[in-house]
C-alpha positions as CSV (number, residue, x, y, z in Angstrom):
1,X,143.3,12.5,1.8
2,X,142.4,10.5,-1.5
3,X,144.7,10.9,-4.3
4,X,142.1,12.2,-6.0
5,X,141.6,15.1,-4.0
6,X,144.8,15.9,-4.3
7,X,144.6,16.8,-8.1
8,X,141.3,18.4,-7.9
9,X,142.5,21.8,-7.5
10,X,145.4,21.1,-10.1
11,X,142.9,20.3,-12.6
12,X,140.4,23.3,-11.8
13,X,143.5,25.8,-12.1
14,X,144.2,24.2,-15.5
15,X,140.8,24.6,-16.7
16,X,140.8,27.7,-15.4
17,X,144.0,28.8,-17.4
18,X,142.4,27.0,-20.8
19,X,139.6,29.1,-20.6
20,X,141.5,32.5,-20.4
21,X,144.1,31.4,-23.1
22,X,141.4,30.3,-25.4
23,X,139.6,33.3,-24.7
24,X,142.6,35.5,-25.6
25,X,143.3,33.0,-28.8
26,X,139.8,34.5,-29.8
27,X,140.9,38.6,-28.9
28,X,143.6,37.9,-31.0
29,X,142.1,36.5,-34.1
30,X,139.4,39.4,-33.7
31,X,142.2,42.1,-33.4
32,X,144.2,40.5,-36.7
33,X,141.0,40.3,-38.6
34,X,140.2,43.9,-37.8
35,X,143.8,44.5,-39.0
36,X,143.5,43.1,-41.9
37,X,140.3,45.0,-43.0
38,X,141.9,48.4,-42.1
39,X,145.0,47.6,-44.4
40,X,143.1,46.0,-47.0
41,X,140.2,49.2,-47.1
42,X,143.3,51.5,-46.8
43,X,145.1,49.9,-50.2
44,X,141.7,50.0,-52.0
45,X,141.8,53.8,-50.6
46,X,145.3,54.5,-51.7
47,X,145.0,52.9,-55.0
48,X,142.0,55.5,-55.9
49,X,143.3,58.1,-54.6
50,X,146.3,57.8,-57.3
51,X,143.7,57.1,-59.8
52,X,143.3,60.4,-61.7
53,X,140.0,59.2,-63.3
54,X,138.4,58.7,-59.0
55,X,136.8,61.5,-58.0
56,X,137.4,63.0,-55.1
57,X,133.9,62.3,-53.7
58,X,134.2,59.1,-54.3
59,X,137.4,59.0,-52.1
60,X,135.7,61.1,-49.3
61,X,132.8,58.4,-49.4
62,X,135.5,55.7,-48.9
63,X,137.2,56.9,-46.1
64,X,133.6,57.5,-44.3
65,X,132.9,54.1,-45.1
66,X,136.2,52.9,-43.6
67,X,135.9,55.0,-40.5
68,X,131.7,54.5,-39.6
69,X,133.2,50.7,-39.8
70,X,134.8,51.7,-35.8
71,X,132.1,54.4,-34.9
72,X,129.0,54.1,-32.7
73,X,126.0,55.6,-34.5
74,X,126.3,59.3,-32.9
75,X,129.8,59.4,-34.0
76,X,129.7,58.3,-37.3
77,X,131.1,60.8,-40.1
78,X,128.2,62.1,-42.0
């Protein structure tokens, strides 16, 4: 058996475990940017809610906004 042939499945089980760590690099960076949308839509949220001069429509509106971000169309808050 060839040196080369040796490797071979070494190298296929490497690429193999590339792929799936890239591909949870990329789950990650999706889950921390949905993160950072929630706590950045929830500050904006909190900082009109202790504004006396927002009404309270316009907070209700906000938090539908926020949450028809994460629902499917039949779901979303009307």
């Amino acid at each position: 058996m060839s040196r080369k042939q040796d490797i071979t499945p070494s190298i296929l089980k490497l690429r193999q475990l590339r792929e799936k760590l890239c591909s949870s690099q990329e789950n990650w960076k999706e889950a921390f940017e949905v993160r950072d949308f929630v706590i950045c839509e929830l500050t904006s949220l909190s900082e009109m809610l202790a504004d006396s001069a927002v009404s309270k429509e316009t907070c209700f509106e906000k938090s539908k906004e926020i949450l028809n971000k994460f629902l499917v169309h039949e779901d979303r808050v009307k």
